[in-house]
C-alpha positions in Angstrom: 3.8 -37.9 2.9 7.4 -37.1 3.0 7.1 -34.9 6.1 10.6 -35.0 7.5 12.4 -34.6 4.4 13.8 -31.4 3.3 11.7 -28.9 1.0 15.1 -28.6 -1.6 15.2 -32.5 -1.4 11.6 -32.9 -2.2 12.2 -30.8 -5.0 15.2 -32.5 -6.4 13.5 -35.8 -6.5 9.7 -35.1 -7.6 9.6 -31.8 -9.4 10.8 -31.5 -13.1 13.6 -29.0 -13.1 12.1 -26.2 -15.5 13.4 -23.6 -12.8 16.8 -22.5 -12.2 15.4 -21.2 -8.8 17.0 -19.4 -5.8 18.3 -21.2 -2.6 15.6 -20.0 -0.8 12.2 -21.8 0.9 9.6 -19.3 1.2 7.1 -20.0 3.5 4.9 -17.3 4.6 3.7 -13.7 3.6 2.3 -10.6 4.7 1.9 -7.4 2.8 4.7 -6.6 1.1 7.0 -9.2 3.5 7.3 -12.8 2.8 9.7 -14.9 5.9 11.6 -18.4 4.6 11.4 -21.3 6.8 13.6 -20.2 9.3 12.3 -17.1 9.9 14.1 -14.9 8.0 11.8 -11.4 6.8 12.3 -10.4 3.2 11.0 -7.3 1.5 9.0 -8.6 -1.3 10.0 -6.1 -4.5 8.7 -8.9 -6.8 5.7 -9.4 -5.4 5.4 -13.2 -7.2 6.5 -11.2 -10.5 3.7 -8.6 -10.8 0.9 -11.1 -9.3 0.3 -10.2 -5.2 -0.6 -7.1 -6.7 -2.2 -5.7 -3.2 0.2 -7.7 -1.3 0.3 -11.3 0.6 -2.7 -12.8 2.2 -4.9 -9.0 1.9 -7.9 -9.7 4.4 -10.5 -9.0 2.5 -9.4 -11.2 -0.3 -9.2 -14.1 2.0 -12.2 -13.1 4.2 -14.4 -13.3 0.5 -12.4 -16.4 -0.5 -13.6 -18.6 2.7 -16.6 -17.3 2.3 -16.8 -18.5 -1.2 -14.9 -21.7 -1.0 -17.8 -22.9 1.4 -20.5 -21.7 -0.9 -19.8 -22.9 -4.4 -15.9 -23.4 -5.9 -16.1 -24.9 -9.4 -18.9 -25.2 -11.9 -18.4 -26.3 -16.1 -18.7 -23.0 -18.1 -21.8 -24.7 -19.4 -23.4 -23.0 -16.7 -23.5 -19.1 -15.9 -22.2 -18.0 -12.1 -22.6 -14.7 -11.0 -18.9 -14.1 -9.7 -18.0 -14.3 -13.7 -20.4 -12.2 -15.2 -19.7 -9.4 -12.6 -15.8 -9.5 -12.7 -16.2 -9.7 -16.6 -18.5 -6.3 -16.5 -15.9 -4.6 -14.0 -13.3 -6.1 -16.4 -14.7 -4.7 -19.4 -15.5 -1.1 -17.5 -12.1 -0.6 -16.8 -11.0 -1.6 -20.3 -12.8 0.9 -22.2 -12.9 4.9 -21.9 -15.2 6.1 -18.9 -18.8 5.7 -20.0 -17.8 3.8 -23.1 -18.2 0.0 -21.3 -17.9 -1.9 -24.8 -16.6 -5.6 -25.8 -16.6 -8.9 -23.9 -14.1 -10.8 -22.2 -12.9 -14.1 -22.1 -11.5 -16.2 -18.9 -8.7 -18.7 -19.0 -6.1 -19.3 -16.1 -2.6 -17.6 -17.2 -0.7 -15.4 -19.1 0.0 -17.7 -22.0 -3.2 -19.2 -22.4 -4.9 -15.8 -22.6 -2.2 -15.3 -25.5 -3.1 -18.3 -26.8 -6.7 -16.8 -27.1 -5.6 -13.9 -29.2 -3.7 -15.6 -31.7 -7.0 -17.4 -32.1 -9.3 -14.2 -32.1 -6.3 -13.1 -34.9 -6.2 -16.5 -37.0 -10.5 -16.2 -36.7 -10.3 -12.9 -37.8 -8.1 -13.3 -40.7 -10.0 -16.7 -42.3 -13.0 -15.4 -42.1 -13.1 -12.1 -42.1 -12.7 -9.8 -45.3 -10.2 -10.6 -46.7 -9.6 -13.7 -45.8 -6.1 -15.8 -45.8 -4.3 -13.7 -43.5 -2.9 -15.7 -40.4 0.6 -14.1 -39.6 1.1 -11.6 -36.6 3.6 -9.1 -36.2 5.4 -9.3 -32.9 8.0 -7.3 -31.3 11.7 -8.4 -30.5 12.5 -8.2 -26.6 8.7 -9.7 -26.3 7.8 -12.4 -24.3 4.1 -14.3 -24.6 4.4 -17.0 -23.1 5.8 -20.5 -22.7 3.4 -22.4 -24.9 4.9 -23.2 -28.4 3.0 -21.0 -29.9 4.2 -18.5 -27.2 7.3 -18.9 -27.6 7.4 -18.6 -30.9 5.3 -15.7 -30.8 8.4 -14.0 -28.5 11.0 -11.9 -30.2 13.8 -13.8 -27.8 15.8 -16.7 -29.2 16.5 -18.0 -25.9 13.5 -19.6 -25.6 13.0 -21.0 -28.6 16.2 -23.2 -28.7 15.7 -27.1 -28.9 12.0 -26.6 -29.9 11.6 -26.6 -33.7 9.8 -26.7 -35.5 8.2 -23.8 -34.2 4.5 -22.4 -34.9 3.8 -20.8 -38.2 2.6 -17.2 -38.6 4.7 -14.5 -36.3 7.3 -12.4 -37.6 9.1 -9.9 -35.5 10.3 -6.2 -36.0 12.6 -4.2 -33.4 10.6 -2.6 -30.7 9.6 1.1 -30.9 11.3 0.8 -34.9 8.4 2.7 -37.3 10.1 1.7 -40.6 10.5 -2.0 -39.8 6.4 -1.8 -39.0 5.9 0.0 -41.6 7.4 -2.9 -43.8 6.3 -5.5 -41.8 2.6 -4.8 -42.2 2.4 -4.8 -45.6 3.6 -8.6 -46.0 0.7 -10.2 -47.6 -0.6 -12.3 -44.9 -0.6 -9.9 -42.3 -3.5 -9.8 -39.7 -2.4 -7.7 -36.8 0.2 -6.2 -34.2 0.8 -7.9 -31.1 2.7 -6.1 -28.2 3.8 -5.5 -25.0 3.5 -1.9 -24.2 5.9 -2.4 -21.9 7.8 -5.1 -22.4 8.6 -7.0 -18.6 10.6 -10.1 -19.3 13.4 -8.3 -21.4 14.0 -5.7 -18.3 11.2 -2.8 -18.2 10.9 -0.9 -21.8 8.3 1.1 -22.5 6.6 1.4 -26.1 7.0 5.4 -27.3 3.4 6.7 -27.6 4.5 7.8 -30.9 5.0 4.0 -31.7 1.5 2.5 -30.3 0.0 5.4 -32.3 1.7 4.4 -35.5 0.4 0.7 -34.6 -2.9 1.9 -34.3 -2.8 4.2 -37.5 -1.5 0.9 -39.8 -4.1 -1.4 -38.0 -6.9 0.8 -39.5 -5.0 1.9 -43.2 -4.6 -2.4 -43.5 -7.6 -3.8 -41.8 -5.7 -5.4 -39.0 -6.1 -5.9 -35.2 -3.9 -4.6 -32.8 -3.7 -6.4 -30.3 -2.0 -5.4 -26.2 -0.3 -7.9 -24.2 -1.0 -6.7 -20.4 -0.4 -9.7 -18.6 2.5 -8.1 -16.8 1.5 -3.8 -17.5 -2.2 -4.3 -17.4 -4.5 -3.5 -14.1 -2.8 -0.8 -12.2 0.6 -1.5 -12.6 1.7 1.4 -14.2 -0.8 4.0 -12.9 -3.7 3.2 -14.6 -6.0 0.4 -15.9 -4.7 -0.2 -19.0 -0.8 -0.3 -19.1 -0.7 1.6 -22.8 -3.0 4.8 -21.5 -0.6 5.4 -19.5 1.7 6.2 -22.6 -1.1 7.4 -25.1 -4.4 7.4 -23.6 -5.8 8.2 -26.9 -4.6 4.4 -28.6 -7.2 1.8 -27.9 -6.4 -1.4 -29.1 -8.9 -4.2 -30.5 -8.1 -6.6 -27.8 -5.9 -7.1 -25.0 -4.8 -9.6 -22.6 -4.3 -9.8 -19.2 -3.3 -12.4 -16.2 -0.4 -11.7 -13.0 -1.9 -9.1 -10.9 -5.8 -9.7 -12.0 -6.7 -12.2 -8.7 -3.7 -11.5 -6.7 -2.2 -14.8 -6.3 -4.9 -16.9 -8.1 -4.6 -18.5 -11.1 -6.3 -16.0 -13.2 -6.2 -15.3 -17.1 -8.4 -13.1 -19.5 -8.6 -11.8 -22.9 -11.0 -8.6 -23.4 -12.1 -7.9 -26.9 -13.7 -5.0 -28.4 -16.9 -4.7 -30.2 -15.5 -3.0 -34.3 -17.6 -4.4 -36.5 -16.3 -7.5 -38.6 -17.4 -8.4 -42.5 -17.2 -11.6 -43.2 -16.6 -13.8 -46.7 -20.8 -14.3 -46.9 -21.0 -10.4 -46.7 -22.3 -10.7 -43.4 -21.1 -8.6 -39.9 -20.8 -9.5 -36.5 -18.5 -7.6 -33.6 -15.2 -9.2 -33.0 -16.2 -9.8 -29.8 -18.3 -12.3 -30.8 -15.8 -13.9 -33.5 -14.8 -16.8 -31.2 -18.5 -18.2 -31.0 -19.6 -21.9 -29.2 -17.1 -24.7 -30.2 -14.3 -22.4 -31.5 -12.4 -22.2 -27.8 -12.6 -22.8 -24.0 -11.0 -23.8 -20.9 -12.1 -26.2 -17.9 -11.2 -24.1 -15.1 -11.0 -20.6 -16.4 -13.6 -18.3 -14.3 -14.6 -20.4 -11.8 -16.6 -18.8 -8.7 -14.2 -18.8 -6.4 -11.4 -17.4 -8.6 -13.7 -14.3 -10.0 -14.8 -13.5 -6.3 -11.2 -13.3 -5.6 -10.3 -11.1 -8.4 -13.2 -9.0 -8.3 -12.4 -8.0 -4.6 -8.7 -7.2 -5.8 -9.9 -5.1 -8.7 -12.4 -3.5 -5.6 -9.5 -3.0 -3.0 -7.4 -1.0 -5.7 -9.8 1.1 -6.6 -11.4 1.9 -3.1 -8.0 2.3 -1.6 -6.6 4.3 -5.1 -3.4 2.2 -5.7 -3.8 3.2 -9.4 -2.8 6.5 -8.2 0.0 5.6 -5.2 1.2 3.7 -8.2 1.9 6.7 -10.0 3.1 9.0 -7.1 5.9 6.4 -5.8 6.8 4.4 -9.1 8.8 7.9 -10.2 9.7 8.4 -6.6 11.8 5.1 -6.2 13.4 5.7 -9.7 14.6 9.1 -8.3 15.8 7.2 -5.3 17.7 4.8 -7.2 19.3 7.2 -9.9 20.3 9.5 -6.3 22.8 6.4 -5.3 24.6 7.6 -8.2 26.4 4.4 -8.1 29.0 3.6 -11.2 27.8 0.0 -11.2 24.1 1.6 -12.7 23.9 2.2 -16.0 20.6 3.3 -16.0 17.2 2.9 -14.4 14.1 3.0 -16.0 10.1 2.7 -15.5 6.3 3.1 -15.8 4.5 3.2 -12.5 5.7 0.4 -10.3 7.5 -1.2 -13.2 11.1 -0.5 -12.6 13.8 -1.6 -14.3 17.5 -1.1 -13.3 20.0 -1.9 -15.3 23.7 -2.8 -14.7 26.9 -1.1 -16.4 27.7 -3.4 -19.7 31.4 -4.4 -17.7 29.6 -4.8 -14.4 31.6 -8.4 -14.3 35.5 -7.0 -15.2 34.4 -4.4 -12.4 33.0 -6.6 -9.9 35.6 -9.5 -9.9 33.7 -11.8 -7.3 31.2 -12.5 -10.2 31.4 -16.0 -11.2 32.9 -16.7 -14.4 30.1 -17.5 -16.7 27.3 -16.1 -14.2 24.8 -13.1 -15.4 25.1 -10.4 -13.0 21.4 -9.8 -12.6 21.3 -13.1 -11.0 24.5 -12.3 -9.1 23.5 -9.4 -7.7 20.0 -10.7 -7.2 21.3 -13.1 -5.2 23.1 -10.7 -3.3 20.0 -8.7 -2.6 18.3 -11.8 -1.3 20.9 -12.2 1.1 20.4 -8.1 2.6 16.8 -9.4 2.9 15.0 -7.9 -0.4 13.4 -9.9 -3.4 14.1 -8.7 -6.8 13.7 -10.4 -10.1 16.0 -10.9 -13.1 15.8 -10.0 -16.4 17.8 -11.0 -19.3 21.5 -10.8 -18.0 22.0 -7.4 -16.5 18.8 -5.7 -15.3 16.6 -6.0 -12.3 12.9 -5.2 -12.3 11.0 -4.0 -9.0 7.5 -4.9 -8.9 6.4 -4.4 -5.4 2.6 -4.4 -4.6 0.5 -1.5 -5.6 -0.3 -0.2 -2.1 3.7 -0.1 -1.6 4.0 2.3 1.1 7.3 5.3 0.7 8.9 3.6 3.9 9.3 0.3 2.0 11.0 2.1 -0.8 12.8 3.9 1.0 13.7 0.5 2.6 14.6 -1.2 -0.3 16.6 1.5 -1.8 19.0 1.5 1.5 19.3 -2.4 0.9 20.3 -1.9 -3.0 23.2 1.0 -2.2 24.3 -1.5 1.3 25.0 -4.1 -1.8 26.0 -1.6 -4.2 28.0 -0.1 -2.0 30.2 -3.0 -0.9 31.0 -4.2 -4.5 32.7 -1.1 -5.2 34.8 -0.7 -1.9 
């Protein structure tokens, strides 16, 4: 053990440099505060980028944790546990319209691995179903699905495609929130279904139109496709509500959706839930969708362990008993307010859906602000800047910021952060 040497130095010599990451060692948390290794206090705004989704180190998360990690922490999923088969009927609840609990769900361990498992529902569903053949999905440009090849080539972003090739077969993309290019798109022979974000994180908060997701919906049915959400960022309270899209047209439901971040508040945590429409298959047989991806046709080793779906089912508990769904509404459009108030020139605009907030720079933030570095995207400039005041934010793309503070974000810690993003703002125009 290396105990003397320096956490940057440990990390320039043992860990693979797949992070341009921050000059900053984080070392404990609290709420919505983490402190770095000397003690300094930061207000956490990106709350491990949408995943301490009820804050750092929440007592009764850790107090069912300990509890569990001394009981049973890891079993094969050739065996049932009751920690899975409870969070996957809470999971499956909250999916669905009140009183409607329909579908199944399906446990993996992140983001990109529960995308992973609808591209395989989708590829399933298109080989065997009627008719068969189809195996290409329509995704949205400004996506992001992941970092697995088929992930990335899944995403509507070149960036992360470069060096690569060849990539995965089967995914197109159409502009986001564009009803003639899905219109088109759709109709390629081939097609099996829609894949998007309803409010796309990665490329700096932007929110599907509800006339859009209903237009999705409308062409899923007319072609016999799925549609298919990704919530790993939107999903489970971040934008008011369970499922990210109802907060934009409660009356789309999608035929499977998936869903990782904020689900076990810190713990690696992935899921896919699928809904029960009624598939007919090449024999002239049916069977629900839900039950498409049968024994053989996928798994996982340490998706849904026992002391993983404890976690999460007392995160899913603590936001529902202490109504962050609703605080999430309430001060998601009060911080935008706040923000847009600052009427600062070096904003062009700041957007959002619950406690997704996006705020994006003026296109010639770098003539205007001549202390950028050349070269140097000012989101990460200013970022930087922000960690300095003491408040974590997170990139996106080369000029916006997102806020994703934890759901039971109280108006003080807006207010907070707000005071520490005109301080910044402030200086750089003086």
């Amino acid at each position: 053990m290396h105990t003397d040497t320096p956490t940057r130095e440990l990390y320039d010599r043992f860990v693979i440099p797949t992070y341009g990451r921050f000059e900053l060692r984080l070392a404990r948390g609290k709420g919505s505060e983490v402190w770095d290794e000397s003690g300094k206090r930061y207000l956490d705004f990106g709350a491990g980028i949408a995943v301490t989704s009820i804050g750092h180190c929440h007592p009764r998360v850790v107090g069912m944790m300990q509890q569990q990690i001394a009981t049973l922490v890891h079993t094969s999923n050739l065996y049932f546990t009751r920690p899975q088969g409870e969070l996957a009927e809470r999971l499956v609840r909250l999916a669905t319209a009140p009183g409607a609990t329909r579908g199944k769900v399906f446990f993996c361990n992140s983001g990109a691995e529960a995308n992973e498992a609808l591209y395989k529902l989708a590829r399933k569903f298109g080989n065997e179903g009627t008719p068969g053949g189809r195996n290409s999905i329509v995704t949205m440009l400004g996506s992001f699905h992941g970092r697995t090849l088929a992930g990335i080539s899944a995403t509507g972003q070149d960036k992360v495609k470069k060096g690569f090739d060849p990539l995965v077969p089967g995914f197109s993309h159409v502009p986001f929130n564009d009803h003639e290019a899905l219109r088109k798109a759709v109709q390629t022979p081939g097609t099996v279904a829609v894949l998007l974000e309803p409010v796309q994180g990665e490329s700096g908060i932007n929110p599907a139109k509800p006339e859009f997701l209903r237009l999705a919906r409308q062409l899923c049915d007319e072609h016999n496709l799925l549609l298919m959400f990704d919530e790993v960022q939107c999903g489970l309270g971040r934008t008011g509500d369970w499922v990210g899209a109802r907060t934009l047209a409660p009356d789309v439901m999608p035929d499977a959706m998936s869903w990782a971040k904020g689900i076990a508040g810190g713990f690696p945590l992935g899921a896919i839930w699928v809904g029960d429409r009624s598939v007919k298959l090449a024999d002239g047989s049916t069977k629900p969708l839900c039950d498409l991806l049968g024994p053989g046709t996928h798994g996982t080793t340490f998706g849904g362990t026992p002391l993983v779906c404890v976690g999460a089912n007392e995160v899913l508990s603590v936001i529902e008993e202490e109504d962050m769904l609703a605080n999430a509404r309430e001060l998601g459009p009060y911080a935008l307010q706040k923000i847009a108030a600052l009427k600062s020139p070096l904003i062009k605009e700041t957007r959002g859906v619950g406690l997704m907030i996006g705020i994006e720079l003026v296109p010639d933030f770098a003539e205007r602000v001549p202390s950028v570095p050349p070269g140097k995207a000012p989101c990460l400039f200013m970022v930087e800047l922000l960690h300095d005041a003491g408040l974590l934010t997170i990139p996106s793309s080369t000029h916006a910021i997102r806020w994703l503070p934890p759901l039971n974000v109280k108006r003080a810690e807006i207010e907070d952060a707000v005071q520490i993003l005109d301080g910044v703002l402030t200086k750089l125009v003086n």
